[in-house]
Steps between C-alpha positions, in 0.01 A plus 500: 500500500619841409508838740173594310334192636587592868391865428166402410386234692678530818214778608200295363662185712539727833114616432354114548756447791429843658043461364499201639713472868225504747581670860678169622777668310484863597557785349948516482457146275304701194638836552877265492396355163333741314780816559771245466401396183432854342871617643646196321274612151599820562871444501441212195368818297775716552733204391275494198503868441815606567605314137290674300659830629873351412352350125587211604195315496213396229139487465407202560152280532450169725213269447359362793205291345279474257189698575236513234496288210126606359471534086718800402552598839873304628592675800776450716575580881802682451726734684672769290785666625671841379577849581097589547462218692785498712451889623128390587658216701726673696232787602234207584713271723715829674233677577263151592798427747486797700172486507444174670777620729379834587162289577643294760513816740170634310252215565615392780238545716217345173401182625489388130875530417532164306199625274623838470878318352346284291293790318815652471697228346243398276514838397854517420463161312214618263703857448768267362309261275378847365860630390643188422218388260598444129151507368166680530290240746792415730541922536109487562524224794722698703324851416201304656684332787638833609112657447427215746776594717444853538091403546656276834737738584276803526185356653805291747303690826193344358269573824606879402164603233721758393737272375284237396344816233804583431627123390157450273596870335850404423367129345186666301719814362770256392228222302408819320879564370532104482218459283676735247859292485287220475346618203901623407594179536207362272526734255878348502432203427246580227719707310859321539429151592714444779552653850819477503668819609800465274325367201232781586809774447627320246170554237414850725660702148303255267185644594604851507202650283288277561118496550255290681139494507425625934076625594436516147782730356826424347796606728831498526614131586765614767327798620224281675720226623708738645260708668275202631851350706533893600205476643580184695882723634229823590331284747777308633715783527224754634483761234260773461145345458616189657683584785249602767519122643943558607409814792241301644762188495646645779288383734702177475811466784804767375744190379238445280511817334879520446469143346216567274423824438837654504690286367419193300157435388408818379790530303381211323309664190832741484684137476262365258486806303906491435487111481302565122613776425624436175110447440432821651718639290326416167176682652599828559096622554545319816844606637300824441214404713724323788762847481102688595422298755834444676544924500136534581524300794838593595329844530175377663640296765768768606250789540285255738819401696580897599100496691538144666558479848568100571840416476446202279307635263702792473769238393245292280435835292814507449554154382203579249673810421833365435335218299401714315809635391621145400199447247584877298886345512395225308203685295778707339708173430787533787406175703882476595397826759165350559637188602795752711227681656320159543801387702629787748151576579457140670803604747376842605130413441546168728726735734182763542251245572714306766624815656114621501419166687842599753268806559197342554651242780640756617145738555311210600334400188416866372504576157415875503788719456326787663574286876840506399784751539829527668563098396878528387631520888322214577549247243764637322619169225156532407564870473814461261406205286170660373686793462717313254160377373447873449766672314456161251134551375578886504782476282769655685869508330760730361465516116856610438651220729253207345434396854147501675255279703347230279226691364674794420633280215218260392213785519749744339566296227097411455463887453816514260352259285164629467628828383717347266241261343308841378136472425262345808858484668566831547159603671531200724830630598330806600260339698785241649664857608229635671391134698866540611421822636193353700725193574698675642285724714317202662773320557655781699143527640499175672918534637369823611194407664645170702852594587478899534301727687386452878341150561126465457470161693281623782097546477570869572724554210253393258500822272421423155724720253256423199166398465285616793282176358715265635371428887776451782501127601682332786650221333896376580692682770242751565261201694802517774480849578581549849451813731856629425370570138772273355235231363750242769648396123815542355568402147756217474747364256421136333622192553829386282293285304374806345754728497719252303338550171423855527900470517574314272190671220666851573812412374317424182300827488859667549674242257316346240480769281817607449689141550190406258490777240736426221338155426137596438524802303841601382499437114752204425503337862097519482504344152701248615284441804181448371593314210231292428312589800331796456459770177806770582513788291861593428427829333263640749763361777725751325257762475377518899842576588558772253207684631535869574644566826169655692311212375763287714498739804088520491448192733776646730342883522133340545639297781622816683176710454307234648722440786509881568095501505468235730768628724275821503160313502631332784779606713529864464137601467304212614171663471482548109394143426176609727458834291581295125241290576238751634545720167521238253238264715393371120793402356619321834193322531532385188806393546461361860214259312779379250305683229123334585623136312382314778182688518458523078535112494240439788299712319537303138604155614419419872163631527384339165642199585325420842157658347508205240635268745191580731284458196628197359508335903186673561248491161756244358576191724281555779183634313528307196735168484334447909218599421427246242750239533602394865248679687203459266579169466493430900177751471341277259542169694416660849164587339427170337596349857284688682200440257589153421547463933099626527380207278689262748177538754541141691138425416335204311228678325726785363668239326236332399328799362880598305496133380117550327621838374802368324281167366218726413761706303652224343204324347408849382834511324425176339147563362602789374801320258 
């Protein structure tokens, strides 16, 4: 068995040990096997990645079985290995690992540990089926294990009805993208034969041109199929239209949202989207359509993120944001940066979220930055590692000296790219400029609000600085308060366990970029690369780095302004958030209520949809298939009975007289024949 093997199955195989050890074993015996085996995938990717960086290594494909073997369609279980795959890999297993260690300290007190490793594992296995797959239906099992996944993971704290709603959003939303790749994948196999990724790619310029009969028009062949498996990445990877189901996801425990919606499984549709992109690139009406939406909800999702006031969802409109961001990298045909961005946002991303869970052990369980204040005394690792989470999704570097966190060159060279592509390029580059304004704002924001200022534990200190809306609530520290009007709490560091990984992920958000940088998009190394991985554009390579100067130095002057306004907003004149939102009471409602979606789609969808489920239970199965089938049925035999029961009188005569009746009635019968 090769590494590949061992990368794969070693988390499926610590899921069934870890699902199905009952509490004779524990909770050490699961929580031993499941982190154990991710740290030896982990380090089994990095020996498999590491190659690929030295060209030293090939693509290569191993068969494992024989799956289908149905008419035309032969399909194989097989695991394909190169560049694409082996980034993917490394991010799923690294950041996997650390997760299942930072959850030891996490969950300890769940009594449901085993469960809670075994969803993660299982997890991690159907991420890796997903990257690894050579052909269309493997890719679609593990896009639907990790659907599964995420649907276990976020409804984990299923006696929680908040959670529970949110779990049954997250599956519904995602069936609605799914049905779309499924019809992608269809369309597929109509049109080429095979599902074969490579052969796919192979034929992709072939049909260049041409058309196919879709709802009664003829369309561009390439142009549907590659906007119905876009449709399957906007749900997965929660872009605007179908991403109101990944805020709501945070109702699952904090690993949980490093793991899946930081990290790995919403970058899936970015994956899937580079993974055929030579197919993409013969449909260039659709790399229109996904450069719209990835700017569009880039822009969306980092307006919303400057009004939130959880800390998690501050951090899961960012992940939408940044998401974003990757989609217009690959729209304008640079999925080299897309798949950079793709990979230093799961350090610093995975850093925010764990550091936001530091925070919230730390406060007692509360997730409202407006309690906070004054942290960074008190639990100061957590203070510097999200820090380093901080100056990475802002961008912040030294353009002369090439050196910078790890977003200052991945989301840098997103916006170089997009100006240099021209056309829909250039005005998502605009908006990409201005999200890293607002990025940078509520980023700032939330440092500012849980490590500056005076603390806010205490029920007394409950002064709102926005939305006079929002009611005061004693939840976390301030249930202790004591007479001495310290709330009897003080915040405390967390355990090892999960200060070990926030370590160890912000030397990545410091690192990866730079150490990173030269393989992904520099012209000949990048060419080299992603040789037969992914669709690299050597010319526009050339052309992002030959940009004019302010177009390099945009990211870096945005970044500033929005520090310097949330240093004003909220350290040197506290009360202006108060006075914003009191003049513009409109727009910050509006943005507070993540531009109405939620309320738009329970208007057109969730409404309509219980009104005809009440009619169809209600006229439907209970007034008509009841009605006359299982109930009238019973009806009609309960009245016969009861009739048929008053004939059954116990007396001679009344038989006698039915017995002349019926012989009077049958000699009648007879005469009359």
């Amino acid at each position: 068995m090769s590494s590949i093997h061992f990368i794969t199955f070693l988390p499926l195989l610590a899921a069934i040990v870890a699902g199905f050890s009952n509490r004779a074993f524990g909770t050490a015996f699961p929580k031993i096997v499941t982190t154990g085996g991710l740290f030896v995938a982990a380090i089994l990717s990095w020996m498999t990645f590491i190659p690929f960086l030295n060209g030293t290594a090939e693509p290569q494909v191993i068969k494992v079985l024989t799956w289908i073997n149905s008419g035309d369609l032969m399909v194989d279980w097989a695991l394909r290995v190169d560049s694409l795959t082996a980034v993917m890999l490394v991010v799923v297993t690294s950041v996997s690992a650390l997760v299942h260690l930072y959850s030891w300290s996490y969950m300890e007190e769940d009594p449901d540990q085993p469960r809670f490793f075994a969803y993660l594992s299982l997890f991690t296995f159907a991420m890796l089926m997903l990257v690894t797959a050579d052909n269309l239906l493997q890719m679609f099992f593990g896009w639907e294990g990790v659907g599964l996944a995420s649907y276990l993971l976020i409804g984990f704290w299923f006696k929680k009805p908040s959670a529970n709603a949110a779990a049954i959003k997250a599956f519904v939303v995602n069936r609605v993208g799914d049905l779309g790749f499924m019809l992608g994948i269809f369309g597929v196999f109509l049109v080429f034969g095979t599902i074969s990724i490579p052969e796919i790619l192979e034929a992709a310029p072939g049909m260049a041109g041409s058309t196919i009969g879709f709802l009664g028009y003829r369309v561009d062949t390439l142009t549907v199929l590659c906007l119905l498996l876009f449709v399957g990445a906007m749900g997965k990877s929660a872009q605007l239209g179908l991403h109101t189901w990944l805020p709501d996801a945070m109702e699952g425990p904090t690993p949980v949202s490093a793991l899946i919606h930081a990290a790995t499984m919403v970058t899936a549709g970015v994956f899937m989207v580079c993974r055929l992109s030579p197919l993409f690139e013969q449909a260039p009406i659709a790399l229109g359509f996904v450069t719209f939406i990835g700017a569009a909800t880039c822009l969306f999702a980092a307006t919303v993120g400057t009004t939130q006031t959880d800390i998690k969802r501050v951090i899961a409109y960012s992940t939408c944001s940044q998401l974003g961001y990757m989609f217009f990298a690959a729209g304008v045909g640079m999925y080299g940066a897309a798949m950079f961005h793709l990979f230093t946002h799961a350090f610093f991303k995975a850093l925010l979220f764990l550091g936001a869970g530091s925070v919230i052990h730390a406060m007692h369980h509360e997730q409202d930055m407006r309690y906070y204040g004054g942290l960074r005394k008190h639990i100061p690792v957590t203070y510097w590692t999200m820090m380093a989470g901080t100056l990475a999704i802002t961008g912040v570097g030294i353009y002369w000296l090439h050196a910078g966190f790890a977003g200052f060159h991945s989301k840098d060279a997103i916006l170089e790219a997009a100006y240099a592509a021209g056309g829909d390029g250039q005005a998502a580059f605009w908006v990409g400029v201005f999200a890293a304004l607002l990025t940078s704002f509520y980023s700032w924001r939330l440092m500012f609000l849980t490590f500056f200022g005076k603390p806010r534990w205490t029920q007394s200190e409950h002064i709102l600085q926005e939305d006079a809306g929002h009611e005061p609530h004693a939840h976390g520290p301030s249930a202790h308060e004591t007479a001495d009007g310290t709330g009897g709490y003080h915040p405390h560091e967390s355990p090892l366990p999960m200060m070990i990984p926030l370590i160890i992920l912000s030397i990545g958000a410091v690192f990866a970029g730079y150490a990173f940088n030269k393989f992904f998009i520099q012209p000949e190394a990048g060419e080299i690369f992603w040789k037969g991985a992914v669709a690299f554009d050597t010319h526009l390579a050339h052309a992002m780095h030959e940009v004019p100067l302010w177009v390099k130095l945009s990211a870096s002057i945005v970044m500033l302004l929005g520090l310097f306004s949330a240093w004003v907003a909220y350290i040197w004149k506290p009360d202006i958030p108060g006075q914003f939102t009191s003049t513009f009471r409109l727009l910050y409602r509006f943005l507070l209520n993540k531009w109405y979606f939620d309320e738009l789609y329970n208007v057109l969808f969730v409404k309509p949809a219980f009104w005809f489920g009440r009619l169809f239970w209600k006229q439907g199965d209970e007034g008509t298939i009841d009605r006359f089938g299982p109930n009238g049925s019973a009806a009609v035999v309960r009245f016969a009975g009861v009739w048929s029961g008053r004939l059954q009188s116990g007396y001679v005569y009344s038989y006698a007289f039915v017995m002349l009746i019926g012989l009077t009635a049958a000699v009648t019968w007879v005469i009359t024949r």
